[in-house]
PDBQT receptor file of N, H, CA, C and O in Angstrom, charges set to zero:
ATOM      1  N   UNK A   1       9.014  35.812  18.908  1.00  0.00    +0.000 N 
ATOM      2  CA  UNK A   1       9.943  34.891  19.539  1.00  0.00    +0.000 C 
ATOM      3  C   UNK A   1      11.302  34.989  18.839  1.00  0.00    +0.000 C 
ATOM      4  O   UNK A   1      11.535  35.757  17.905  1.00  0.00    +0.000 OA
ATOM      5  N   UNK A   2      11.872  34.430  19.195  1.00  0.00    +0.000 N 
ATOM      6  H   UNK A   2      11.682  33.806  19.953  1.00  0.00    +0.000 HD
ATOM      7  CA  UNK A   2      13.717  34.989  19.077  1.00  0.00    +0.000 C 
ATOM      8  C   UNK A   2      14.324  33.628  18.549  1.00  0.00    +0.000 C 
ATOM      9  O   UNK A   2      14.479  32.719  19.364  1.00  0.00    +0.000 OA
ATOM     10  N   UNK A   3      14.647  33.457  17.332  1.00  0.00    +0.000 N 
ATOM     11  H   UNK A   3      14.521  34.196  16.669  1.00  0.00    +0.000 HD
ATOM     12  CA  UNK A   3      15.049  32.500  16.753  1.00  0.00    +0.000 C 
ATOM     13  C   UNK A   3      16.711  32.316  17.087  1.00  0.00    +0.000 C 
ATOM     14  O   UNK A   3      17.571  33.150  16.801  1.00  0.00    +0.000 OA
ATOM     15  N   UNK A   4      16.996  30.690  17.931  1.00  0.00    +0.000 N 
ATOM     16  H   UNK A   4      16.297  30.013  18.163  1.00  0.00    +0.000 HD
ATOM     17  CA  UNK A   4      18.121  30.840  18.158  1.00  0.00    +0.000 C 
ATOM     18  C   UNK A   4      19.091  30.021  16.609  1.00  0.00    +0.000 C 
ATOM     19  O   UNK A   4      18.610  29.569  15.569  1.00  0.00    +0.000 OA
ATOM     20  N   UNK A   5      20.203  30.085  16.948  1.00  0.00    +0.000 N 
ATOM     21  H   UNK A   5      20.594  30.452  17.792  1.00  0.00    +0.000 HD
ATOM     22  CA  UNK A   5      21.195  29.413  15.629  1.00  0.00    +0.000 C 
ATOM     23  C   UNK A   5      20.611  27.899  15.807  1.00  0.00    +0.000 C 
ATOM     24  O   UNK A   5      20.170  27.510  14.726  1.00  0.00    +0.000 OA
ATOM     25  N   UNK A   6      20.470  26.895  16.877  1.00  0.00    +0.000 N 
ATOM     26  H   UNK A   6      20.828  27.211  17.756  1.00  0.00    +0.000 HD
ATOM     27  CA  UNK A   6      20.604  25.796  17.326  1.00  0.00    +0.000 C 
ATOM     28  C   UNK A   6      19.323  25.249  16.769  1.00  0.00    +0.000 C 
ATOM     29  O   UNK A   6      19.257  24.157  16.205  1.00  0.00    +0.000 OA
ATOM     30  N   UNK A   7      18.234  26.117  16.966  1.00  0.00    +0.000 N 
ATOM     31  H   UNK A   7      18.287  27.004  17.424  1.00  0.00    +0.000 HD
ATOM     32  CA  UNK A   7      16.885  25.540  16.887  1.00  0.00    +0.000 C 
ATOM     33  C   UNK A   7      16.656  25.976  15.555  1.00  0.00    +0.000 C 
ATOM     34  O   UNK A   7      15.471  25.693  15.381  1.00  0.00    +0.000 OA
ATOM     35  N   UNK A   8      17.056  26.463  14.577  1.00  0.00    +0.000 N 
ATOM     36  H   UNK A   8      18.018  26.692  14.719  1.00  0.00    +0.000 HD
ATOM     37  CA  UNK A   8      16.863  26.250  13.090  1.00  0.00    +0.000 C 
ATOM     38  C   UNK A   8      16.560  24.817  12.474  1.00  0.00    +0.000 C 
ATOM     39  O   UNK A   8      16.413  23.941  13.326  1.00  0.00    +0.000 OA
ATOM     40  N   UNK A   9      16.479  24.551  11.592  1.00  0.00    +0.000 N 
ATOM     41  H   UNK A   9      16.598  25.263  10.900  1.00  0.00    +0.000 HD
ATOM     42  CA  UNK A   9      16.296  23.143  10.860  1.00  0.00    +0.000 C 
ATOM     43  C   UNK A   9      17.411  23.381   9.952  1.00  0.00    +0.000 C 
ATOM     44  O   UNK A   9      17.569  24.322   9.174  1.00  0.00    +0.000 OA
ATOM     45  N   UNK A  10      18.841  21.458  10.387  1.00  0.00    +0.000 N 
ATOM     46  H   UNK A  10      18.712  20.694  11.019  1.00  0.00    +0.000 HD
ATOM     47  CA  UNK A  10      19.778  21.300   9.852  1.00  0.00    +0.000 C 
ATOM     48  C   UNK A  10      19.679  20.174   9.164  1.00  0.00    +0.000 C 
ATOM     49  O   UNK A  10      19.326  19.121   9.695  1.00  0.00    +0.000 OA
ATOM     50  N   UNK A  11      20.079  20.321   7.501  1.00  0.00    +0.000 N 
ATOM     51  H   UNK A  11      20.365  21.177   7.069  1.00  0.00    +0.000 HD
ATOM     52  CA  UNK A  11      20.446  19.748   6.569  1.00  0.00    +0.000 C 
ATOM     53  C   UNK A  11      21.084  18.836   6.716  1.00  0.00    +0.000 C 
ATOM     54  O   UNK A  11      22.074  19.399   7.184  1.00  0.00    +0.000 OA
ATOM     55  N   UNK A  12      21.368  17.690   6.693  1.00  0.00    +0.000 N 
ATOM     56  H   UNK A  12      20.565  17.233   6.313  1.00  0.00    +0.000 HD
ATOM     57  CA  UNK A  12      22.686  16.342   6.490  1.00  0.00    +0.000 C 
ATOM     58  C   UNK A  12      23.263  17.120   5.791  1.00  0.00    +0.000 C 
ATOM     59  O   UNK A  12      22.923  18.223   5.362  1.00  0.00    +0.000 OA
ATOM     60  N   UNK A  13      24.156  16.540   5.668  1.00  0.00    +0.000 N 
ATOM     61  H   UNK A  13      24.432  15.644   6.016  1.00  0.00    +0.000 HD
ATOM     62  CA  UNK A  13      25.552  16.853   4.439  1.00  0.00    +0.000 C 
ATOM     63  C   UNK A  13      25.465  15.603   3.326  1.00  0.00    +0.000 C 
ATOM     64  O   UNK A  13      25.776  15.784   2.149  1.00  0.00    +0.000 OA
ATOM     65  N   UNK A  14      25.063  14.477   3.778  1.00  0.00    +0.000 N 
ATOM     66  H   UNK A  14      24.810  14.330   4.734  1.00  0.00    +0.000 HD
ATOM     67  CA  UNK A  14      25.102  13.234   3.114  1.00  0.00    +0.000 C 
ATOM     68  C   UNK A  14      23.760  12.457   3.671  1.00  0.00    +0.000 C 
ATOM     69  O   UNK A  14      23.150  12.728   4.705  1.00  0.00    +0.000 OA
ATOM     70  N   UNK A  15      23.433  11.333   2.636  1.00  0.00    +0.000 N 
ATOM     71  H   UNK A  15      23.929  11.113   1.796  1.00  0.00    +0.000 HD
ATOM     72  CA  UNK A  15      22.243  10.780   3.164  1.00  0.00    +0.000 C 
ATOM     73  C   UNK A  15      22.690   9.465   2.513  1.00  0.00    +0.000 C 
ATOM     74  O   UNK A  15      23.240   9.478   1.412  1.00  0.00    +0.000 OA
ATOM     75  N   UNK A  16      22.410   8.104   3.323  1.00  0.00    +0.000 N 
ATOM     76  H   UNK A  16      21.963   8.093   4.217  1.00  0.00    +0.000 HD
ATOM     77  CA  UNK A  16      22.575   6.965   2.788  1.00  0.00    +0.000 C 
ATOM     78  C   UNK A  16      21.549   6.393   1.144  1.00  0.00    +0.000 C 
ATOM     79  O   UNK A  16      20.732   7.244   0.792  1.00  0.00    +0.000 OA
ATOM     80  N   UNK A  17      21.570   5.805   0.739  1.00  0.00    +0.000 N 
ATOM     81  H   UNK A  17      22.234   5.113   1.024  1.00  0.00    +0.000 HD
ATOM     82  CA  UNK A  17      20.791   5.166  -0.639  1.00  0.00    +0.000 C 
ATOM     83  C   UNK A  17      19.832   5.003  -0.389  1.00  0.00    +0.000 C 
ATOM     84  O   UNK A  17      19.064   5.578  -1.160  1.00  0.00    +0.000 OA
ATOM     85  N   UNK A  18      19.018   4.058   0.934  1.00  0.00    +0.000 N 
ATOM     86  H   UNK A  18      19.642   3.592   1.560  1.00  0.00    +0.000 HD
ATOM     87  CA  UNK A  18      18.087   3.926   1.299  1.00  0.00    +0.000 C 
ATOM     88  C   UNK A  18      17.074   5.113   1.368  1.00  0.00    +0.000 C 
ATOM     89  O   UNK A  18      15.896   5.134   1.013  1.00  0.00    +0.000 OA
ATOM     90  N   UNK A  19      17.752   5.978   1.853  1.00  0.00    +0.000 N 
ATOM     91  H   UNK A  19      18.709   5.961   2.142  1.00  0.00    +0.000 HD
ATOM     92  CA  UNK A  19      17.463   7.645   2.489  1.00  0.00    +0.000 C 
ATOM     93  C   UNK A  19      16.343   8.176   1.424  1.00  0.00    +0.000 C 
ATOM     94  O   UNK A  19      15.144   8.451   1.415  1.00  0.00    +0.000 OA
ATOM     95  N   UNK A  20      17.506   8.155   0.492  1.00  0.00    +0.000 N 
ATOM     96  H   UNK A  20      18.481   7.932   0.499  1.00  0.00    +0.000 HD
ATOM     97  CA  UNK A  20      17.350   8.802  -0.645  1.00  0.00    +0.000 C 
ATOM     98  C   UNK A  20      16.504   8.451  -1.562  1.00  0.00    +0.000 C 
ATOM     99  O   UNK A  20      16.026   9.319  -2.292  1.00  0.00    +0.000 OA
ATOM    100  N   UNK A  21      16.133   7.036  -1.712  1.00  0.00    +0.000 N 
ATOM    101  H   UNK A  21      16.521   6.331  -1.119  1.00  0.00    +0.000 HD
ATOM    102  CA  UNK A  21      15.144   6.562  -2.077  1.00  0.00    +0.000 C 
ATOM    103  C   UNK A  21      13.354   6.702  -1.466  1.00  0.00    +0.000 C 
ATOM    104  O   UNK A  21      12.206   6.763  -1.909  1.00  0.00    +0.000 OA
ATOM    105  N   UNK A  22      14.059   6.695  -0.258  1.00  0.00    +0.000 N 
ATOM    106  H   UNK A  22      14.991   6.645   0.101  1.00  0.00    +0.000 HD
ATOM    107  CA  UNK A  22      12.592   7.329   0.612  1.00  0.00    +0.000 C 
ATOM    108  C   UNK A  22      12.347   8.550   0.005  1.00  0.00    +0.000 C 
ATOM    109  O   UNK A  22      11.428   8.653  -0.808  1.00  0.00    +0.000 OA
ATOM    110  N   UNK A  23      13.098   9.544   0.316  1.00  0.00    +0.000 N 
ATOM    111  H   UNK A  23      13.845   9.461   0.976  1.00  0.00    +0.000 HD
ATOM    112  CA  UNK A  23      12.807  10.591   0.024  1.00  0.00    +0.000 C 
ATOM    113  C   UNK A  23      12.353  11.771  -1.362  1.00  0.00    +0.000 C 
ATOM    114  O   UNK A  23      11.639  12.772  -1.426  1.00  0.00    +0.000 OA
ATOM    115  N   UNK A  24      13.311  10.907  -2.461  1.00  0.00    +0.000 N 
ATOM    116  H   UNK A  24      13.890  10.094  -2.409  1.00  0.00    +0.000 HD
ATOM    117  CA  UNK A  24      12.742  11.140  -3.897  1.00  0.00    +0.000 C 
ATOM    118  C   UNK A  24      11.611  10.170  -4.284  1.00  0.00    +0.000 C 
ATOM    119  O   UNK A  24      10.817  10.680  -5.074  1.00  0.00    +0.000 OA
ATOM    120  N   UNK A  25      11.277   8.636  -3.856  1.00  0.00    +0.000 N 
ATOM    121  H   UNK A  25      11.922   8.222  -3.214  1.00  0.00    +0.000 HD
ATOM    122  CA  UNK A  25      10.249   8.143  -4.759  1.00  0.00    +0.000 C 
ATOM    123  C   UNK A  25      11.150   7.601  -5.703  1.00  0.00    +0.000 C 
ATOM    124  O   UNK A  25      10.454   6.916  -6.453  1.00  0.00    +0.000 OA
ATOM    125  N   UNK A  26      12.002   7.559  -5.964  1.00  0.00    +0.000 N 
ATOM    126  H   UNK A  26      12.568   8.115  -5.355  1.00  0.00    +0.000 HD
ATOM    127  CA  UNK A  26      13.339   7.020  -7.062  1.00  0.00    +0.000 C 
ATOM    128  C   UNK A  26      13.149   5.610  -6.356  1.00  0.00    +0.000 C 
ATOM    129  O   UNK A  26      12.894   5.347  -5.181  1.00  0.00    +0.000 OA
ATOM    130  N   UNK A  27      13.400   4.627  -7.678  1.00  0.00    +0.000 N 
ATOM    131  H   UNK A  27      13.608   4.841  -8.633  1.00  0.00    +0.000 HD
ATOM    132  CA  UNK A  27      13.619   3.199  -7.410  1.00  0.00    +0.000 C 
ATOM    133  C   UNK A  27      14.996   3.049  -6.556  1.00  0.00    +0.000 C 
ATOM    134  O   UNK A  27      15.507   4.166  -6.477  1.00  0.00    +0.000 OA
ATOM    135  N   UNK A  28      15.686   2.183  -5.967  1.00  0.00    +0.000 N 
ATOM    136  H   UNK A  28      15.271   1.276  -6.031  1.00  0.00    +0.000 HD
ATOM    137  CA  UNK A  28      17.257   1.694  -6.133  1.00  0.00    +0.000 C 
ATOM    138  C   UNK A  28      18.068   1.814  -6.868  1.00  0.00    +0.000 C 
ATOM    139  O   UNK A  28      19.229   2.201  -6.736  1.00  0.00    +0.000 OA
ATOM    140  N   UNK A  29      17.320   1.377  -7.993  1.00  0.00    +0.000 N 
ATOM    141  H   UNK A  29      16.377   1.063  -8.101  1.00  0.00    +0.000 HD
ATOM    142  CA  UNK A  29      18.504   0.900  -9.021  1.00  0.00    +0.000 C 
ATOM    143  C   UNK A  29      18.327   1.876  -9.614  1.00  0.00    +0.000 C 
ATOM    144  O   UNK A  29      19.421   2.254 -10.034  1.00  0.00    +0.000 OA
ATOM    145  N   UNK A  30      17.026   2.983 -10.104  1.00  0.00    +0.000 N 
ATOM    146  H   UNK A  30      16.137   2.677  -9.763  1.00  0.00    +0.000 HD
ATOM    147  CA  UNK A  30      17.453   4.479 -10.774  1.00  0.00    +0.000 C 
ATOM    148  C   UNK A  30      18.683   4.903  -9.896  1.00  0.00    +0.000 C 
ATOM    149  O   UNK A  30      19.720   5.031 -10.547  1.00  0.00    +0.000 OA
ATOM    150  N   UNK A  31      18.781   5.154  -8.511  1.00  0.00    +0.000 N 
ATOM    151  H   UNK A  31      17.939   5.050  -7.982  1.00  0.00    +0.000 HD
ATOM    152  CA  UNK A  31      19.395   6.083  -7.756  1.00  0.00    +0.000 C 
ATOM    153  C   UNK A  31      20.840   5.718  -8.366  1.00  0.00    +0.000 C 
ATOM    154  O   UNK A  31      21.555   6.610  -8.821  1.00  0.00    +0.000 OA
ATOM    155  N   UNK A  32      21.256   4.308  -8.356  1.00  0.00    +0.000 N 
ATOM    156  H   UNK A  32      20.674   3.583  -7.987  1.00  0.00    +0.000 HD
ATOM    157  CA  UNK A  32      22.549   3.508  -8.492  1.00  0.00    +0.000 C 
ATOM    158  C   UNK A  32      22.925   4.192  -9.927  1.00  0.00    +0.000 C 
ATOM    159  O   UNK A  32      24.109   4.482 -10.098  1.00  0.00    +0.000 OA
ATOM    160  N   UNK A  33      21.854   4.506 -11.119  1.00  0.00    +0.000 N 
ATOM    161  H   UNK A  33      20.892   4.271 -10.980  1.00  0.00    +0.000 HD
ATOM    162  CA  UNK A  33      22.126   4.758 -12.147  1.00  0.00    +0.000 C 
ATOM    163  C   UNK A  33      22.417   6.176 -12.257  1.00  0.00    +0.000 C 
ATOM    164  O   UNK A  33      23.281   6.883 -12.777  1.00  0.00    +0.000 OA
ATOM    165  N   UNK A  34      21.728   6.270 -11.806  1.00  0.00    +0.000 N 
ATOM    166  H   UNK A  34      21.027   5.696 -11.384  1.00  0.00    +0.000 HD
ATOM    167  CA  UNK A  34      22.305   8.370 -11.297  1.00  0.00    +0.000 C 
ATOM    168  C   UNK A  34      23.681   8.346 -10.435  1.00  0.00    +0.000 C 
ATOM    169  O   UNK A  34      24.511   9.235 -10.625  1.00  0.00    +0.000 OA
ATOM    170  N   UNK A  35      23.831   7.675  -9.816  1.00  0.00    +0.000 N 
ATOM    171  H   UNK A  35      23.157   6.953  -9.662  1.00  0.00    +0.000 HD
ATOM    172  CA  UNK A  35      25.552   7.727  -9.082  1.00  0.00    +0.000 C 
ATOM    173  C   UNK A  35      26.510   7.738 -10.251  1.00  0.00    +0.000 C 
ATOM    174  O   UNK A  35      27.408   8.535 -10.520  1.00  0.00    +0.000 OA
ATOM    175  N   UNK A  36      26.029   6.482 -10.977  1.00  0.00    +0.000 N 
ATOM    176  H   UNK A  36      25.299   5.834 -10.759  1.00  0.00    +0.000 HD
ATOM    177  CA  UNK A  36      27.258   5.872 -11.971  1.00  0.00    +0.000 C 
ATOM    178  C   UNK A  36      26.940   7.054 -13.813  1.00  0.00    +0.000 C 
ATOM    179  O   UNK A  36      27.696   7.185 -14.776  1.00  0.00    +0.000 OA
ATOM    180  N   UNK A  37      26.048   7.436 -13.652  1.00  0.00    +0.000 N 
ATOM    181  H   UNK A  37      25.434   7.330 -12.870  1.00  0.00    +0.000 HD
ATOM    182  CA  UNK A  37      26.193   9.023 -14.974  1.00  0.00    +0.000 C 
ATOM    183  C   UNK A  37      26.561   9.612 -14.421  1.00  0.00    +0.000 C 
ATOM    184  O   UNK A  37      26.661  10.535 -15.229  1.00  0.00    +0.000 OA
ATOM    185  N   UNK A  38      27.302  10.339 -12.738  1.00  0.00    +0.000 N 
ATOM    186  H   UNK A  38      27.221   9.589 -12.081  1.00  0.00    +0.000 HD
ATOM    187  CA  UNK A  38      27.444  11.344 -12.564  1.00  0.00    +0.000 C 
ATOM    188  C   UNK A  38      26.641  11.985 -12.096  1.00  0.00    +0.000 C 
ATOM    189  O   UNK A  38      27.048  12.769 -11.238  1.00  0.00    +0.000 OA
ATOM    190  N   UNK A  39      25.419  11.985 -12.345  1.00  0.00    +0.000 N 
ATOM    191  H   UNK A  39      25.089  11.349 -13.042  1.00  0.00    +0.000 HD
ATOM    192  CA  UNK A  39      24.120  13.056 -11.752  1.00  0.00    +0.000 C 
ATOM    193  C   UNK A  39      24.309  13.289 -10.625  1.00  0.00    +0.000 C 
ATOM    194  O   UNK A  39      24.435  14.440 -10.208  1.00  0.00    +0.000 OA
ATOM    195  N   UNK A  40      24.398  11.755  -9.541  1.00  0.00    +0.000 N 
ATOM    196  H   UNK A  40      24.296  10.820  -9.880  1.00  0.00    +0.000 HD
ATOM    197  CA  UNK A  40      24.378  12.247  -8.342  1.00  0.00    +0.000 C 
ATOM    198  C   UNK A  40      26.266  12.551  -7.644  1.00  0.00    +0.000 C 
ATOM    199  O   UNK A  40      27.186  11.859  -8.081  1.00  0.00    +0.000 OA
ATOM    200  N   UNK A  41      26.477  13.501  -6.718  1.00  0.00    +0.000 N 
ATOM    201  H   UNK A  41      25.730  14.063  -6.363  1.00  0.00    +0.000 HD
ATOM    202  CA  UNK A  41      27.482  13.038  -6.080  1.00  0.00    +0.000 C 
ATOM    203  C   UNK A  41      27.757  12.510  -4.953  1.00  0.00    +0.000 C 
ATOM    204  O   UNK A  41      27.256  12.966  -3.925  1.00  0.00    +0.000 OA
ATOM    205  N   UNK A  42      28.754  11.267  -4.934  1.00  0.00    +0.000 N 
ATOM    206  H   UNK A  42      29.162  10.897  -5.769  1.00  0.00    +0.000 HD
ATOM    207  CA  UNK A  42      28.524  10.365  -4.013  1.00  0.00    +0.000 C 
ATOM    208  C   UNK A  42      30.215  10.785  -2.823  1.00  0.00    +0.000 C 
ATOM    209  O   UNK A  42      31.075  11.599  -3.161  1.00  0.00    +0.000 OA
ATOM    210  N   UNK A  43      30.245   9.996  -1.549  1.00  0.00    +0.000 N 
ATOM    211  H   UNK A  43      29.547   9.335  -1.274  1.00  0.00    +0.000 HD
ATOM    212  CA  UNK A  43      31.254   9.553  -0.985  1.00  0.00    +0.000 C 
ATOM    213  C   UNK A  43      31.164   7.986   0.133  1.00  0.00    +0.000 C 
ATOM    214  O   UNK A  43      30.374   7.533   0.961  1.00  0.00    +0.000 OA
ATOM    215  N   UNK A  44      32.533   7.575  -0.492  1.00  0.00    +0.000 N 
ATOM    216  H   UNK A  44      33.175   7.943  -1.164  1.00  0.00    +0.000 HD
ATOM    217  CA  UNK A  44      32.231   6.136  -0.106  1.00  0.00    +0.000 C 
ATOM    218  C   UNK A  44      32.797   6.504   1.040  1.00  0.00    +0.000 C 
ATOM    219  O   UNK A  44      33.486   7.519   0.941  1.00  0.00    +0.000 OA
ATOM    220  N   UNK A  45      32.709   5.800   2.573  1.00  0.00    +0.000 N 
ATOM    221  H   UNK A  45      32.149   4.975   2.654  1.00  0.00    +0.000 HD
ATOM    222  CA  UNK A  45      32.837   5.734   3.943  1.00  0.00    +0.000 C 
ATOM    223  C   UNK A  45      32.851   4.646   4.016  1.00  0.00    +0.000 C 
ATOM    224  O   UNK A  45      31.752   4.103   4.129  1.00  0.00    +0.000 OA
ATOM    225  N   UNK A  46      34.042   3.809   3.990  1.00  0.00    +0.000 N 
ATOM    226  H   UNK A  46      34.935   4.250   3.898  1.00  0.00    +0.000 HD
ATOM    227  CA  UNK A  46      34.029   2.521   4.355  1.00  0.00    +0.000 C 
ATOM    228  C   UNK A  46      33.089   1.821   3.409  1.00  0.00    +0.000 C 
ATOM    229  O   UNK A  46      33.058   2.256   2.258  1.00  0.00    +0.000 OA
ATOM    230  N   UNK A  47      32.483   1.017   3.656  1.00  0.00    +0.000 N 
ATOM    231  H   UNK A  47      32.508   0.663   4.591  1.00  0.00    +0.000 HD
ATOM    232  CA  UNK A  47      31.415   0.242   2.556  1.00  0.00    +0.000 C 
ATOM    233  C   UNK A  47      30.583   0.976   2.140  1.00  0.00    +0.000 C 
ATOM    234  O   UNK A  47      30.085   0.584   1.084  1.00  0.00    +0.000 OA
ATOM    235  N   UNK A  48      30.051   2.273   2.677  1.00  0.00    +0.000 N 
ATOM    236  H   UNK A  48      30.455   2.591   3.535  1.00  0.00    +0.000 HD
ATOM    237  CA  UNK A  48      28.718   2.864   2.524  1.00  0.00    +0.000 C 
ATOM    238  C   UNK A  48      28.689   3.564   1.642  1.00  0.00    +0.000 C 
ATOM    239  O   UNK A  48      29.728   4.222   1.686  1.00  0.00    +0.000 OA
ATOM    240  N   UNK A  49      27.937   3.928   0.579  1.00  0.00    +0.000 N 
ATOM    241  H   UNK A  49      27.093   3.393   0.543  1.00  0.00    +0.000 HD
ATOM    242  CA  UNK A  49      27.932   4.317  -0.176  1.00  0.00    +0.000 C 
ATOM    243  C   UNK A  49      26.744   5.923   0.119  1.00  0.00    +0.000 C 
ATOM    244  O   UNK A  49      25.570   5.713  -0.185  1.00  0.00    +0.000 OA
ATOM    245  N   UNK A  50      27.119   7.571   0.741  1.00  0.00    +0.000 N 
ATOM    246  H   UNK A  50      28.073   7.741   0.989  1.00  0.00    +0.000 HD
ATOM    247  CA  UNK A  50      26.401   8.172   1.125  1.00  0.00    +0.000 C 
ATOM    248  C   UNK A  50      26.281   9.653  -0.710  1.00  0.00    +0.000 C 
ATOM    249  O   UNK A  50      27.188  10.036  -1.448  1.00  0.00    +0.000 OA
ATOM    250  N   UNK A  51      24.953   9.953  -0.718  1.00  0.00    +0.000 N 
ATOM    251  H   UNK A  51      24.216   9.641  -0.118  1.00  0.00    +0.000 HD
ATOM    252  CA  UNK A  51      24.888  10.722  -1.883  1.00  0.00    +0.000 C 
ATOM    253  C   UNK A  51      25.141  11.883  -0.706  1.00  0.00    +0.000 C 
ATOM    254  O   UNK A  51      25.115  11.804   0.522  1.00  0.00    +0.000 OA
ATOM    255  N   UNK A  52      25.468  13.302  -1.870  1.00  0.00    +0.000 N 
ATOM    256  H   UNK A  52      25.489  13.367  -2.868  1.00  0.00    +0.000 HD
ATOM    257  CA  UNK A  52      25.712  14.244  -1.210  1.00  0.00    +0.000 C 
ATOM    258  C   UNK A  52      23.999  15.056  -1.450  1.00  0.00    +0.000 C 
ATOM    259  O   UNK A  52      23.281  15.125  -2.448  1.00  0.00    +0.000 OA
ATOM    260  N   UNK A  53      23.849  15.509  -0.214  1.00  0.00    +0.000 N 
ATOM    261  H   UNK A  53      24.432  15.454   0.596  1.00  0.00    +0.000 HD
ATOM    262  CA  UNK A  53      22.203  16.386  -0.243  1.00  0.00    +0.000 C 
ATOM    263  C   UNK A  53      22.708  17.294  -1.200  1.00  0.00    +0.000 C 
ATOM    264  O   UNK A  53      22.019  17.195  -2.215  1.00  0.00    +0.000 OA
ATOM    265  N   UNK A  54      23.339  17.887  -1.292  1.00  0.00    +0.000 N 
ATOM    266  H   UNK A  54      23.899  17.967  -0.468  1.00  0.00    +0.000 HD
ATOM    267  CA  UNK A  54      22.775  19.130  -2.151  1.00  0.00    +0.000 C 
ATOM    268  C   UNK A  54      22.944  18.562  -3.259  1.00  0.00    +0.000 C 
ATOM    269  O   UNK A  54      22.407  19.332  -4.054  1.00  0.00    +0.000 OA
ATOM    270  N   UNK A  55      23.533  17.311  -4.085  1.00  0.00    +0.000 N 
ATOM    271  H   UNK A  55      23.969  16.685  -3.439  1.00  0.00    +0.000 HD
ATOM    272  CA  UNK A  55      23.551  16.946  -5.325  1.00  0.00    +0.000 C 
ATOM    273  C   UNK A  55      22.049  16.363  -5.528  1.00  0.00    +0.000 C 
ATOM    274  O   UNK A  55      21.326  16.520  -6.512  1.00  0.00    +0.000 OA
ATOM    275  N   UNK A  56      21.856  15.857  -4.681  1.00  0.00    +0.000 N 
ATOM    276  H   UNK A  56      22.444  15.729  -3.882  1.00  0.00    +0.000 HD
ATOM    277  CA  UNK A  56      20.117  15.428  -4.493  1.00  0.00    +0.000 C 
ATOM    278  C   UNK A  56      18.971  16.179  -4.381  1.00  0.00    +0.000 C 
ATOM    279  O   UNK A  56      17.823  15.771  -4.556  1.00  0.00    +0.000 OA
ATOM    280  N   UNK A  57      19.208  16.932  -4.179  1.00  0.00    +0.000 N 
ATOM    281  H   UNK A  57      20.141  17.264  -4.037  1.00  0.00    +0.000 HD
ATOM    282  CA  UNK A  57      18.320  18.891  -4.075  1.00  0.00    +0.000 C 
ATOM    283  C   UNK A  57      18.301  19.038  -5.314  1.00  0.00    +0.000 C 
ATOM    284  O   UNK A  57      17.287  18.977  -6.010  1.00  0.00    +0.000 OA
ATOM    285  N   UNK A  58      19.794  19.314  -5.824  1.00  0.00    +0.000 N 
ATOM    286  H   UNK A  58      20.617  19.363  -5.259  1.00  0.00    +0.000 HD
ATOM    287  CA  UNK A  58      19.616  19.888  -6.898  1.00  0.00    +0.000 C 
ATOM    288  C   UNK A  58      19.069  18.888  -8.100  1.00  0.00    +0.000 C 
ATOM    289  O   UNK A  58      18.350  19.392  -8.963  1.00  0.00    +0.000 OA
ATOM    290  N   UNK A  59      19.391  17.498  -8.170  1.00  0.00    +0.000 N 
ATOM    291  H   UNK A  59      19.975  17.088  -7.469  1.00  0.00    +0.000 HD
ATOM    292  CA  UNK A  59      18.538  16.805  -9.071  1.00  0.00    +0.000 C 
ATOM    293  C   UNK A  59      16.812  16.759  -9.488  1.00  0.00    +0.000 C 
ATOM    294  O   UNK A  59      16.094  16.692 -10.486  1.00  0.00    +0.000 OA
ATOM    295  N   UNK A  60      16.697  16.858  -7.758  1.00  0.00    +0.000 N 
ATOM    296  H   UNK A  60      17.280  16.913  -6.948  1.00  0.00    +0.000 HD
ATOM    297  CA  UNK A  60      15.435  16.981  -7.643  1.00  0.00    +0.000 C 
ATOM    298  C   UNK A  60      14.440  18.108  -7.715  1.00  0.00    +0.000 C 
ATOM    299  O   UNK A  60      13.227  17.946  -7.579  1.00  0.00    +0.000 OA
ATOM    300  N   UNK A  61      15.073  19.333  -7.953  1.00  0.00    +0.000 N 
ATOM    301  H   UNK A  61      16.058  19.464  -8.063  1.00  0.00    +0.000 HD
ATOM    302  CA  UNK A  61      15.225  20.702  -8.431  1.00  0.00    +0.000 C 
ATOM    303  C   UNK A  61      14.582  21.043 -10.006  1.00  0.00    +0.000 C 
ATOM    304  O   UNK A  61      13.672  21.738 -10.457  1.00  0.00    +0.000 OA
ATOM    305  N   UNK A  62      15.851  19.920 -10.656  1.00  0.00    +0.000 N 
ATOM    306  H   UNK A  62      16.590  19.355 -10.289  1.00  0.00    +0.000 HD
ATOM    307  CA  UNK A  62      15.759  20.167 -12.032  1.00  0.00    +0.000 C 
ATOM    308  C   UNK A  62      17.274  20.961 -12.726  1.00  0.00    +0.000 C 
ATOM    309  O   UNK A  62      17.573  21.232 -13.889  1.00  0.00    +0.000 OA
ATOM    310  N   UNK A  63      17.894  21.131 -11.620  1.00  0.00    +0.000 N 
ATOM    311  H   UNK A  63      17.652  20.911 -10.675  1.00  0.00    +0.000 HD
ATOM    312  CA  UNK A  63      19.115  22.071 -11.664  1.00  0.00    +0.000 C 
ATOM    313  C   UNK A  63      20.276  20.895 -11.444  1.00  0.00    +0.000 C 
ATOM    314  O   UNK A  63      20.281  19.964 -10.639  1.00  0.00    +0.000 OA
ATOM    315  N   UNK A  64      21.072  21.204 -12.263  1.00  0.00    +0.000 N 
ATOM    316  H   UNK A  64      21.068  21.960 -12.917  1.00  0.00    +0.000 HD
ATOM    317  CA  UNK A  64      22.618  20.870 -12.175  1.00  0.00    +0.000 C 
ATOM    318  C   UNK A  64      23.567  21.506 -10.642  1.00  0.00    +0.000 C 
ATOM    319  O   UNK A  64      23.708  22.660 -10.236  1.00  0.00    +0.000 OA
ATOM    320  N   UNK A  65      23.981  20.442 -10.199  1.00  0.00    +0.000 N 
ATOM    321  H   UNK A  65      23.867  19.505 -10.529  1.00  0.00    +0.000 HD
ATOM    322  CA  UNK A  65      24.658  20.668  -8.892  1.00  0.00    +0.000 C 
ATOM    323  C   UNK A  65      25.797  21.722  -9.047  1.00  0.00    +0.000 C 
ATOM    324  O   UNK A  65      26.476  22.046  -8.073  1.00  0.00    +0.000 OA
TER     325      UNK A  65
């Protein structure tokens, strides 16, 4: 079968706190503490506070972003 560009599996660019907590098993307030050392990288959007996936990959990696 013929793999098109569209039907690949796409990455977010950003994932909300909540997200991210689902998805690592990380408490809240670890995640909040990883924003504020730096570990994670964040961008604020209006109130929202979104981590960047690949800083979250790579934490969860073991690797430096």
């Amino acid at each position: 079968m013929i793999e098109r560009a569209w039907e690949r599996k796409i990455e977010p660019l950003t994932v909300r706190v909540s997200t991210a907590v689902r998805i690592t098993g990380l408490s809240r307030s670890r995640i909040y503490e990883l924003i504020q050392s730096g570990d994670l990288e964040t961008v604020k959007v209006g109130r929202a506070t979104l981590i960047q996936y690949g800083s979250l990959k790579a934490l969860t990696a073991g690797t430096a972003a």
